[in-house]
C-alpha positions in Angstrom: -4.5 -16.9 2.0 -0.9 -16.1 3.3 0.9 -14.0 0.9 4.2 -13.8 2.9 4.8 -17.4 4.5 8.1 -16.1 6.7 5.6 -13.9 8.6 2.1 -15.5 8.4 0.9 -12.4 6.5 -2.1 -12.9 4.9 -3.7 -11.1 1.6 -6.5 -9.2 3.8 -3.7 -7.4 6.2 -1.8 -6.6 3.4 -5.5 -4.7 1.8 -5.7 -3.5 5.0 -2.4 -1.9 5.3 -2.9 -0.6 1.6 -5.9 1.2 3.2 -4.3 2.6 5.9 -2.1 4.4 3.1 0.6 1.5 2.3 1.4 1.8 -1.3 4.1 0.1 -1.8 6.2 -2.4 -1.0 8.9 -1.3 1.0 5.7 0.4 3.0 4.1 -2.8 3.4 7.2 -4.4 4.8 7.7 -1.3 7.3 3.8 -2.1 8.4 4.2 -5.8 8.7 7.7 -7.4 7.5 6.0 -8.8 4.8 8.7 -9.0 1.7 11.9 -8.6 4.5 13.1 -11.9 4.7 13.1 -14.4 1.7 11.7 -11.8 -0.6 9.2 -15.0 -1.9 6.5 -12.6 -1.5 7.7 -9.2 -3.0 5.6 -9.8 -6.3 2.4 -11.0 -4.9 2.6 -8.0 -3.1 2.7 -5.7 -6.1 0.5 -7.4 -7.8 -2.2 -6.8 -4.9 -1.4 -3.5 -4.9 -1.5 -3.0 -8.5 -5.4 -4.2 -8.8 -7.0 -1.3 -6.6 -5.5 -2.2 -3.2 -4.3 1.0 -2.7 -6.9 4.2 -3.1 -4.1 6.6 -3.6 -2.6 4.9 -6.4 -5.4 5.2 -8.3 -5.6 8.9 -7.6 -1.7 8.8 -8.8 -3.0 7.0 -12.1 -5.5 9.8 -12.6 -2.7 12.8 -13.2 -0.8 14.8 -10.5 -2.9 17.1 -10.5 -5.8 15.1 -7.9 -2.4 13.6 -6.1 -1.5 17.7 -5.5 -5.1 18.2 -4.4 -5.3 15.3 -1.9 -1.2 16.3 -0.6 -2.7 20.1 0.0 -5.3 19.0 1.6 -3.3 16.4 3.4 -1.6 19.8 4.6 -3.9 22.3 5.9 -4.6 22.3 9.4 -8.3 21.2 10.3 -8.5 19.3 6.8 -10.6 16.1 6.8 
């Protein structure tokens, strides 16, 4: 199913860019344009990200304290 129209984005790239560490939507748009032009699509976007598209946010939901752990990590050379 398309979710932006203007660039023939569909719901599945959008999950996948969420993956890839896309959060929001301004970093959706910077991976795919998705939200740039009409803006139509801005809220279906958030909602997809708001229902578990995005595996960091739900660290961020969790307390800062696992978003700190997963940013030092993120940090130290060698770090998987």
């Amino acid at each position: 199913m398309f979710v932006c129209s203007c660039f023939g984005v569909t719901e599945e790239q959008v999950k996948k860019h969420a993956e890839a560490g896309a959060c929001t939507p301004r970093q959706i748009a910077s991976a795919c344009k998705a939200g740039t032009d009409c803006g139509g699509c801005v809220r279906r976007i958030q909602a997809l990200l708001g229902r578990g598209a995005c595996p960091r946010r739900e660290l961020a939901d969790r307390g800062e304290p696992a978003l700190a752990r997963l940013t030092a990590q993120a940090e130290l050379p060698g770090a998987a």
